[in-house]
KOLVODO-265361 format. One record per residue (C-alpha): z, y, x; residue number from 0. Coordinates in Angstrom, 1 decimal. Each point is the difference from the previous one (the first is absolute). Example, Ala and Ser with C-alpha at 12.3 -4.5 7.8 and 13.67 -1.06 7.14 Angstrom:
<atom <7.8, -4.5, 12.3>, 0>;
<atom <-0.7, 3.4, 1.4>, 1>;
This chain:
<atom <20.3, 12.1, 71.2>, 0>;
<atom <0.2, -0.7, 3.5>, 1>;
<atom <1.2, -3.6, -0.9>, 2>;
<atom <-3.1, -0.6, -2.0>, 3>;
<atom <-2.4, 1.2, 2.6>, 4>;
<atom <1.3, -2.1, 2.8>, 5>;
<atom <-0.8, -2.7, -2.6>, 6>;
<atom <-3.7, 1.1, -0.5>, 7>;
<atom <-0.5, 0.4, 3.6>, 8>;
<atom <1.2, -3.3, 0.5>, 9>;
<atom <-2.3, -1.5, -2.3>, 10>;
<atom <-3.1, 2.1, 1.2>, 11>;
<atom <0.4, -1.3, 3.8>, 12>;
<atom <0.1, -3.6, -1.6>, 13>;
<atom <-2.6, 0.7, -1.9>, 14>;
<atom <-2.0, 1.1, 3.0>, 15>;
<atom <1.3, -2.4, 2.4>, 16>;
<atom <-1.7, -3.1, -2.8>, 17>;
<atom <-3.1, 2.1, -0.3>, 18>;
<atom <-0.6, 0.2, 3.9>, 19>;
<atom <1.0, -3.2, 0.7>, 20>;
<atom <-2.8, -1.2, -2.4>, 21>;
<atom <-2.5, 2.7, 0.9>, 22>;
<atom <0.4, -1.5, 3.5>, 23>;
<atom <-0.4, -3.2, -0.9>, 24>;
<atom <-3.0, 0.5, -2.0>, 25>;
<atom <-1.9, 1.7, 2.5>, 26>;
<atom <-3.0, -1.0, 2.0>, 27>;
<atom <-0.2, 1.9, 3.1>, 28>;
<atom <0.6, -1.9, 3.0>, 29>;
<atom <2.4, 1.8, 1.8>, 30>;
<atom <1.8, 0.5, -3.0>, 31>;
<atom <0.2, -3.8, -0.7>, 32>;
<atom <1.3, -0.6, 3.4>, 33>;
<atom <2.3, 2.5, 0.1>, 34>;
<atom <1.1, -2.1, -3.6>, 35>;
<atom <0.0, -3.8, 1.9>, 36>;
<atom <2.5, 1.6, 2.8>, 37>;
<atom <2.3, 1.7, -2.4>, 38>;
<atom <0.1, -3.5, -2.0>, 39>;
<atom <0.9, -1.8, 3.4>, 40>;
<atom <2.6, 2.2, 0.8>, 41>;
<atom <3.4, -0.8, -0.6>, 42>;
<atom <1.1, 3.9, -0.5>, 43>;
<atom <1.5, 0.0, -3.2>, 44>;
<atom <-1.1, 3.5, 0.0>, 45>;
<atom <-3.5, -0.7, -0.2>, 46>;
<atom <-2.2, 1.7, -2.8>, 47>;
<atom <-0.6, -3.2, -1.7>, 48>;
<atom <3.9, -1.5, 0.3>, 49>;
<atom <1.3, 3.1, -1.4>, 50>;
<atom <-2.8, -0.2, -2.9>, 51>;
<atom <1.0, -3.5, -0.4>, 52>;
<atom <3.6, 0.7, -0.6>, 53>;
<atom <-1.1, 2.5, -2.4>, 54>;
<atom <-1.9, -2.4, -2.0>, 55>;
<atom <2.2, -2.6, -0.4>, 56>;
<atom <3.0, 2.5, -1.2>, 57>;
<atom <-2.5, 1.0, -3.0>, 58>;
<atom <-0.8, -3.7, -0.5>, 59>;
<atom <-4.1, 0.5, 0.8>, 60>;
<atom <-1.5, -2.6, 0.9>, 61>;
<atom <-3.8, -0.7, 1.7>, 62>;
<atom <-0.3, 3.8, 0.2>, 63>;
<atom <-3.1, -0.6, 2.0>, 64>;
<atom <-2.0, -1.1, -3.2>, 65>;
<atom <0.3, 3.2, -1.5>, 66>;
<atom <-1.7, 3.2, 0.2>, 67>;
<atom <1.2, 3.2, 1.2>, 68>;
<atom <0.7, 1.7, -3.7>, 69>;
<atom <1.3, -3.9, -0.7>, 70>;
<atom <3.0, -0.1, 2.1>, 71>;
<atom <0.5, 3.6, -0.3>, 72>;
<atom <0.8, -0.7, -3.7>, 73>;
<atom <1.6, -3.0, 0.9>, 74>;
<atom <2.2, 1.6, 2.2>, 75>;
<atom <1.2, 2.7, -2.4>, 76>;
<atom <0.5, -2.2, -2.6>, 77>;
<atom <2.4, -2.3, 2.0>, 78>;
<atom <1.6, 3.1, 1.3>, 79>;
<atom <0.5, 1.6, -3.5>, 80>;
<atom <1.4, -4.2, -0.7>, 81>;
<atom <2.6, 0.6, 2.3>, 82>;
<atom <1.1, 3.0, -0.7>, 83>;
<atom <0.5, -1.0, -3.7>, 84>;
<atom <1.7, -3.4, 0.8>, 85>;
<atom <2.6, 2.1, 2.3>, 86>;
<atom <0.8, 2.8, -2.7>, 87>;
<atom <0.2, -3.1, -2.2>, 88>;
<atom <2.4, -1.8, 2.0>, 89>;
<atom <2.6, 3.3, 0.3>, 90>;
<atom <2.9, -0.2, -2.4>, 91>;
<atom <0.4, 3.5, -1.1>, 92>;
<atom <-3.3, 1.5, 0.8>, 93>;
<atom <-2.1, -2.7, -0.8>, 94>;
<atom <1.5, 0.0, -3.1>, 95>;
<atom <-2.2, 2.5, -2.1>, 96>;
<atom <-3.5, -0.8, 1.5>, 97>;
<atom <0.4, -4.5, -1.2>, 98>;
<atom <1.2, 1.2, -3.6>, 99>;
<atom <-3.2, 1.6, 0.2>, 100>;
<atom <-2.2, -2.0, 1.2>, 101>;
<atom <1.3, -2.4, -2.7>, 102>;
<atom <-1.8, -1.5, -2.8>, 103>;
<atom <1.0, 2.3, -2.7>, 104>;
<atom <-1.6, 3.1, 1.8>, 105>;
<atom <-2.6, 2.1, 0.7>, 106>;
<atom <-0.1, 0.4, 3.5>, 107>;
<atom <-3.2, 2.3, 0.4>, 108>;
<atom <1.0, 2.2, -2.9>, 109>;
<atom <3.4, 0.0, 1.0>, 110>;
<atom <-0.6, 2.2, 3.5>, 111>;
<atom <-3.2, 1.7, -2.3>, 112>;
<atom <2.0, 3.1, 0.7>, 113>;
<atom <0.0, -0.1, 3.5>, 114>;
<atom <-4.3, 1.4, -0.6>, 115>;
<atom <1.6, 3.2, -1.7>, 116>;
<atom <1.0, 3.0, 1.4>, 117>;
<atom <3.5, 0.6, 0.4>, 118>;
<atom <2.2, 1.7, 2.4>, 119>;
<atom <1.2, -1.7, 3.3>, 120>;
<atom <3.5, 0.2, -1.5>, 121>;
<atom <-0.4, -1.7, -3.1>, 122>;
<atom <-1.7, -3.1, 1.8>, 123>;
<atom <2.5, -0.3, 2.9>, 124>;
<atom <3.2, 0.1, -2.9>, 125>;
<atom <-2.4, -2.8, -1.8>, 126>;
<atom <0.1, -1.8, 3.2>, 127>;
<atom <3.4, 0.0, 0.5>, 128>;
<atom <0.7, -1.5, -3.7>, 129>;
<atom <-2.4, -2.4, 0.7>, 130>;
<atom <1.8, -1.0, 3.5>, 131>;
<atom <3.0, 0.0, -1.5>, 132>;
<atom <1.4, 2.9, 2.4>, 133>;
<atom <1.2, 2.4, -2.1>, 134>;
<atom <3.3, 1.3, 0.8>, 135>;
<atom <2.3, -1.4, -2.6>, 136>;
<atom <3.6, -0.2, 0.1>, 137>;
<atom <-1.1, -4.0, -0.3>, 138>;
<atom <-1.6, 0.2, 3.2>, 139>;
<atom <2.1, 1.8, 1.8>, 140>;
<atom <2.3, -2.3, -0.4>, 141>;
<atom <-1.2, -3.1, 0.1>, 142>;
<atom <-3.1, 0.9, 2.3>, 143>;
<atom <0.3, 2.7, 2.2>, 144>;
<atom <4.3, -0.9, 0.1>, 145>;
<atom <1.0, 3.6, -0.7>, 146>;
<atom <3.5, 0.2, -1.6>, 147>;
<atom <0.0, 1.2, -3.4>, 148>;
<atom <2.7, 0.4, -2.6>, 149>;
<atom <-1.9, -1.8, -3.2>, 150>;
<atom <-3.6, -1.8, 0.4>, 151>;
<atom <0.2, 1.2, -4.4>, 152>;
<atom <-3.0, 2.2, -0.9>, 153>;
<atom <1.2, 3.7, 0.6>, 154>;
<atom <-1.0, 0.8, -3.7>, 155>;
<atom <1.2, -2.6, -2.7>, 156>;
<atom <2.7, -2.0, 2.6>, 157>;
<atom <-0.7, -3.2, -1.9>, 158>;
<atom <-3.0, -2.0, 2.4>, 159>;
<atom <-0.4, 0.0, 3.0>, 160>;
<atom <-2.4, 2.7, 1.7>, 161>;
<atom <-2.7, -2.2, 0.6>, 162>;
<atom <-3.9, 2.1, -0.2>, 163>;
<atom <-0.6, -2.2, -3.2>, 164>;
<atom <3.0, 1.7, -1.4>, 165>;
<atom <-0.7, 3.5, 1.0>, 166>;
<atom <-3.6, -0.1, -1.0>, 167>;
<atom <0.2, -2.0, -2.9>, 168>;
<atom <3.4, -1.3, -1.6>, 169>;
<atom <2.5, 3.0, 0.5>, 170>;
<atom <1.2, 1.2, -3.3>, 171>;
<atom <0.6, 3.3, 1.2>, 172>;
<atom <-3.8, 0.6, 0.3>, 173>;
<atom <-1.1, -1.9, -2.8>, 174>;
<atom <-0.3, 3.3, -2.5>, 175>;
<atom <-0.8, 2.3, 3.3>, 176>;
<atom <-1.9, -1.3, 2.4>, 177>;
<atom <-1.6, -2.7, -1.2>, 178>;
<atom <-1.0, 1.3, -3.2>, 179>;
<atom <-1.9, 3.0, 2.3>, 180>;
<atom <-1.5, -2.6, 2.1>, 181>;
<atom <-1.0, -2.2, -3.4>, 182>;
<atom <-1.2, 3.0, -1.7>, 183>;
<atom <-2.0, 0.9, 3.0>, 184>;
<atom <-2.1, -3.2, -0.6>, 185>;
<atom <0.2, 0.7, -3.9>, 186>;
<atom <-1.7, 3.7, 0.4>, 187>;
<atom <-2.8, -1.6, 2.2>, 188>;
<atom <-0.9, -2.3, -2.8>, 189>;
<atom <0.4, 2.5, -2.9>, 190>;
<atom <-2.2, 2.6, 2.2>, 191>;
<atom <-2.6, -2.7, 0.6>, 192>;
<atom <-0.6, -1.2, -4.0>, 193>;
<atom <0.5, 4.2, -1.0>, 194>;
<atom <-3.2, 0.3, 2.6>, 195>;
<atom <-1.5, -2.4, -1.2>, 196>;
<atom <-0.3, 0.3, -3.9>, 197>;
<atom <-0.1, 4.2, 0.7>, 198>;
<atom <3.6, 0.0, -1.6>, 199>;
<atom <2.1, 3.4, 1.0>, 200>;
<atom <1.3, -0.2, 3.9>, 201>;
<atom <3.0, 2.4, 1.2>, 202>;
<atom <-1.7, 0.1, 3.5>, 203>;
<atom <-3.2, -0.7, 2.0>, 204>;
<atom <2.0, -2.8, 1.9>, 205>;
<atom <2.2, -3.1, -0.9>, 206>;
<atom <3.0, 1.6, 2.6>, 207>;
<atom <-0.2, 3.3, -2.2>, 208>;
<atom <-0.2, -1.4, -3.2>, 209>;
<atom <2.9, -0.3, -2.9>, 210>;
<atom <-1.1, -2.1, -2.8>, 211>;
<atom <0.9, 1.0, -3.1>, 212>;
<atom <1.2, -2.9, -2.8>, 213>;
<atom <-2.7, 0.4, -2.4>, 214>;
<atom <-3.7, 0.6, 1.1>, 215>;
<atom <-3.0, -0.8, -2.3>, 216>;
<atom <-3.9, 0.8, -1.1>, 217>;
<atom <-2.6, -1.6, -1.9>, 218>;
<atom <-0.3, -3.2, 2.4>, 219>;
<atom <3.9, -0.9, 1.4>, 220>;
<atom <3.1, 0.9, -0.5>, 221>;
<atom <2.6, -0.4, 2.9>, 222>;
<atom <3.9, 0.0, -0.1>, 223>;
<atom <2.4, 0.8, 2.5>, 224>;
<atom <3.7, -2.1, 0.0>, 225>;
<atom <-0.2, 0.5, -4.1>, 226>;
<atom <2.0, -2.8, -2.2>, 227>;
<atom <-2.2, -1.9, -2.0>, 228>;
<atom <0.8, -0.7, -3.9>, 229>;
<atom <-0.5, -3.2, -1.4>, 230>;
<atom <0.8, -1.9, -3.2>, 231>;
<atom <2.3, -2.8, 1.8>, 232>;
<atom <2.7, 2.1, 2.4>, 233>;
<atom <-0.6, -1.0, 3.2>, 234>;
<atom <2.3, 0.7, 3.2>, 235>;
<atom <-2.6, 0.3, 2.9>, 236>;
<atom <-2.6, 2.8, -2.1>, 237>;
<atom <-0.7, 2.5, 2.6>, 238>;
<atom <-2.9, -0.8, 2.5>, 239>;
<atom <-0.1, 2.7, 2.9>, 240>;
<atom <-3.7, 0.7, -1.6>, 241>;
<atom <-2.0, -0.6, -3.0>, 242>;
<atom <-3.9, 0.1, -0.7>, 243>;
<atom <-1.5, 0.5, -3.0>, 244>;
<atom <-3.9, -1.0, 0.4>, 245>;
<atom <-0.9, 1.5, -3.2>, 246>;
<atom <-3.8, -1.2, 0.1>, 247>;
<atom <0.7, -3.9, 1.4>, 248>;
<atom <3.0, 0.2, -2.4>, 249>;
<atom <2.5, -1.4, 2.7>, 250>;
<atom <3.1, 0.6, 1.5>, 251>;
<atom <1.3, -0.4, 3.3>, 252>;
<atom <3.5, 0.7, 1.4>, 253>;
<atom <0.6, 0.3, 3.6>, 254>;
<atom <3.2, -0.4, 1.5>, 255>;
<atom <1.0, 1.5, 3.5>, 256>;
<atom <2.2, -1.6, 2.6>, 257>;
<atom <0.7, 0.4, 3.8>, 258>;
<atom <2.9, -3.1, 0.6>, 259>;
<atom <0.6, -0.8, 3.7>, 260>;
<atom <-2.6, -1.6, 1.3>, 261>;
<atom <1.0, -4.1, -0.1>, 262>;
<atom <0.5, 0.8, -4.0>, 263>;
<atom <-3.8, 0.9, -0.6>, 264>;
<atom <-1.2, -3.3, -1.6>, 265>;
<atom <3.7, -0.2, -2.2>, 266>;
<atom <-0.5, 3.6, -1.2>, 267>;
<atom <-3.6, -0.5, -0.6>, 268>;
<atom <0.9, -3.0, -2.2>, 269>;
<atom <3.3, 1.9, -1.6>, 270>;
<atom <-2.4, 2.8, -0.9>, 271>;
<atom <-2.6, -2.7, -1.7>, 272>;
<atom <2.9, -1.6, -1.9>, 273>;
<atom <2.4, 2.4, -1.3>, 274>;
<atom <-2.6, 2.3, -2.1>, 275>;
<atom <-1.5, -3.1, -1.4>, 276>;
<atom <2.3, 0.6, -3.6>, 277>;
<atom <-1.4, 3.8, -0.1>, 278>;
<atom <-3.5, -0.8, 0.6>, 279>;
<atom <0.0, -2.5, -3.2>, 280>;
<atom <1.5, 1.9, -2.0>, 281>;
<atom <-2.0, 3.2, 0.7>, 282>;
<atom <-3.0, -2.2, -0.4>, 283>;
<atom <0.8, -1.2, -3.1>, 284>;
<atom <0.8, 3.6, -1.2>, 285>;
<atom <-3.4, 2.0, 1.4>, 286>;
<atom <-1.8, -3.1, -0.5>, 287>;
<atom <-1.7, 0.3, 3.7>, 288>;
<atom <0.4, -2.5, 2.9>, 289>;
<atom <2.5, 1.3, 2.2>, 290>;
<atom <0.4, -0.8, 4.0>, 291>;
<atom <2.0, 1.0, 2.7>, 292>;
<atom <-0.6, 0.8, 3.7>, 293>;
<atom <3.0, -0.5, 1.9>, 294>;
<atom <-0.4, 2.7, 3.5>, 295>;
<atom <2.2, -1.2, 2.4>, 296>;
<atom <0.3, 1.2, 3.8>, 297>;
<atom <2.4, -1.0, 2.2>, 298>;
<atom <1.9, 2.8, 1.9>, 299>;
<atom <-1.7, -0.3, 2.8>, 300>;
<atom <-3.8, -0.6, -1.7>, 301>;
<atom <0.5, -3.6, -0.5>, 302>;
<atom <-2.3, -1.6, -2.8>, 303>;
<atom <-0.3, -3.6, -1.8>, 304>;
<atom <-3.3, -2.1, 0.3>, 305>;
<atom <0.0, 0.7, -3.8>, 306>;
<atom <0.0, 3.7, -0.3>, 307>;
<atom <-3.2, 1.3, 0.9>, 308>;
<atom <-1.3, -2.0, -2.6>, 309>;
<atom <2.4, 1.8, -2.3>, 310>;
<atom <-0.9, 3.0, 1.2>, 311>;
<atom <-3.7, -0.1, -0.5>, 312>;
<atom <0.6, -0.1, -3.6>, 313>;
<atom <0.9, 3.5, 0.0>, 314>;
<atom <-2.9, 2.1, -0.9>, 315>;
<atom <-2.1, 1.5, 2.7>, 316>;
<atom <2.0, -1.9, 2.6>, 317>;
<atom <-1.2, 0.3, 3.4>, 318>;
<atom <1.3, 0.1, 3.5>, 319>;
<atom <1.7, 3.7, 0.0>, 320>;
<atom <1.7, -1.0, -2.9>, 321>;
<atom <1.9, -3.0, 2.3>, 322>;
<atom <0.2, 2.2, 3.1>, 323>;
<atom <1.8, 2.7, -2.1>, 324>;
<atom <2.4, -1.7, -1.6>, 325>;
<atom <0.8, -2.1, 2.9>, 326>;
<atom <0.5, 2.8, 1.8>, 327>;
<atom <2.5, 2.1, -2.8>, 328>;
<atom <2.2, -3.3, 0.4>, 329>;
<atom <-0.1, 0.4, 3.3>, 330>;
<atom <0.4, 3.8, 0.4>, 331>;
<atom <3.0, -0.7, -2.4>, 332>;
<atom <1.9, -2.3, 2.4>, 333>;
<atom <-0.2, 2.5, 2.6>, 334>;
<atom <1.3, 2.5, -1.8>, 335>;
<atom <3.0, -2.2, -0.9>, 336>;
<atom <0.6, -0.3, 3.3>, 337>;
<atom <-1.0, 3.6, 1.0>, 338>;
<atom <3.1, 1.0, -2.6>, 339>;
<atom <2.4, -2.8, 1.7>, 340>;
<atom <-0.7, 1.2, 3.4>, 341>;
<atom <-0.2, -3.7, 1.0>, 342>;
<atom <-2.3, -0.5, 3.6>, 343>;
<atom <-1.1, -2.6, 1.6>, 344>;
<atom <1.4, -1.8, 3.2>, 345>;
């Protein structure tokens, strides 16, 4: 905390300094502008206008005095904010997170969406720290901080080593525990939202109380819950983590849940897209309906492709608190797995 204030503050007196320095200039009292002509004649390299100019050229603004106060004001944040980001960038391990994504393949905006929603101090400072890469693995202890330990192996399975990839997303010791709670998590906020919204039996009044059951169904959809799907060709992958039933579109849809660690978004997203491509002809051909398949995928830190909002908008009655909550159960769910670790930050 205190590191990042001294930072702000920092930035604020530059800001100011620029913003005098040019309200100064721009003036057209008399005194003023003489006061300006001795101050530019001075040597002092502590001068109003030196110190301004130093500024200046650091943020790479040039001919500041063409623009207008709210000009160089947005000027100046915007090459501040430039800088910052090129020098997170540039570290190794800390950088690291924040260029993967800024990358191409992701949505940047929607990817820090969760960052608008309430949630506890706690849960955003343990984000944080997987974000900075901080957490205090046996992997970092070692090879960061350079604290003797007996094995850098995952305390769990003792087969990778205990890297925060491997504890929040490819232990195999919390495959069928922890991740499955954290998976489900996402699942339930999905099967609460299409239950809501074709008035199809709910367990609870919200998506964190609510325990969908495998078969629900009325007049206008149907919705199934991790249920195998029979069809006349045998076919391995048959068991999308949900199934809807539009009775009166007469259309199918399968949704398939995943929350890999975060550089595996657009490969998941893609896996999920592929691999249910067998079931979803041959349950077409036997219900004779179309059948597609939205692939929900959320890195474990909130992290989202370029393509999946527009996956996501085919769900029916999609709208923002649909994204914000199931963002946020992926999230919530990595914190627990590290709540249940008793892994903290450095």
């Amino acid at each position: 905390m205190g590191g990042r204030g001294l930072v702000n503050i920092e930035q604020l007196y530059q800001r100011r300094l620029v913003l005098l320095a040019h309200h100064l200039r721009a003036s057209r009292d008399d005194l003023v502008q003489a006061c300006c002509e001795l101050m530019l004649q001075s040597p002092s390299r502590r001068s109003v206008f030196s110190m301004a100019g130093d500024v200046a050229s650091s943020l790479a603004l040039c001919d500041v005095l063409n623009f207008s106060s709210d000009q160089l004001r947005t000027a100046v944040v915007t090459s501040q904010r430039k800088k910052l980001l090129n020098t997170l960038y540039a570290k190794p391990l800390h950088g690291k997170f924040f260029t993967w994504v800024h990358s191409s393949v992701i949505n940047t905006a929607r990817s820090f969406r969760w960052l608008q929603c309430s949630m506890h101090g706690e849960s955003e400072s343990s984000i944080f720290a997987i974000q900075d890469q901080v957490l205090c693995t046996r992997s970092y202890q070692a090879k960061i901080m350079k604290i003797p330990v007996q094995s850098i192996l995952c305390r769990l399975c003792q087969e990778q080593e205990e890297s925060i990839q491997h504890l929040l997303s490819g232990c195999p010791a919390l495959a069928s525990t922890s991740y499955l709670r954290r998976h489900d998590m996402v699942g339930r906020v999905l099967h609460w939202h299409l239950s809501k919204c074709f008035k199809l039996p709910l367990s609870a009044k919200h998506w964190y109380d609510h325990q969908p059951l495998p078969v629900v169904e009325n007049d206008s959809a149907k919705v199934l819950w991790d249920f195998s799907l029979q069809t006349d060709v045998h076919v391995p992958s048959n068991r999308p983590d949900l199934v809807l039933f539009l009775k009166h579109e007469h259309r199918i849809m399968f949704f398939e849940v995943s929350c890999p660690a975060d550089v595996n978004v657009p490969n998941k997203e893609q896996e999920k897209l592929t691999k249910y491509q067998p079931l979803i002809r041959e349950f077409s051909e036997c219900h004779g309906q179309p059948v597609s398949i939205i692939p929900v995928v959320f890195g474990h830190s909130g992290v989202v492709s370029v393509h999946q909002q527009d996956y996501l908008k085919q769900i029916p009655n999609y709208n923002e608190n649909l994204f914000n909550s199931l963002q946020k159960a992926a999230i919530l769910g990595t914190v627990n797995i590290l709540t249940s670790l008793n892994i903290g930050c450095t």
